[in-house]
C-alpha positions, 0 to 999 in steps of 0.5 A: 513531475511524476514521482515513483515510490517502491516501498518494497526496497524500503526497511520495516519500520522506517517512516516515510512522509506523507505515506506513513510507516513501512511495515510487512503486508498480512498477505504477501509479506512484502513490505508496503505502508498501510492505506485506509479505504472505504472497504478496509485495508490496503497495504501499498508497495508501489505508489506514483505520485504527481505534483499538479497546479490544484495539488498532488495526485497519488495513485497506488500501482502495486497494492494487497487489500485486506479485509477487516475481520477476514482470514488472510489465507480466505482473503488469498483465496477470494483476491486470487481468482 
């Protein structure tokens, strides 16, 4: 079963499980839950999920990454290009 989660349609502050809270993205003010990576930030706004016989598979489509102690107009500018 492939689950389809658009946290861009969702209000600021409302807790979704297993995802988190939904907040406003630093880089494109686009609502979207905060994720934890190995390389810092990122802010998800759309994620499928799939539920599999050795557990769930959750992917993010639609993400901003943010780097920790880095400008948002230099991360825009190091992303866009």
């Amino acid at each position: 079963m492939l689950t389809t989660e658009d946290f861009t349609l969702m209000p600021e502050g409302l807790l979704v499980p297993l995802a988190g809270r939904v907040g406003r993205c630093p880089r494109c003010a686009r609502t979207g839950v905060e994720a934890r990576t190995e390389s810092g930030m990122d802010y998800v706004h759309v994620q499928t999920s799939e539920v599999m016989c050795d557990g769930m598979l959750v992917e993010p489509q639609d993400c901003c990454v943010t780097l920790p102690n880095l400008p948002v107009s230099l991360s825009l500018v190091l992303f866009e290009s």
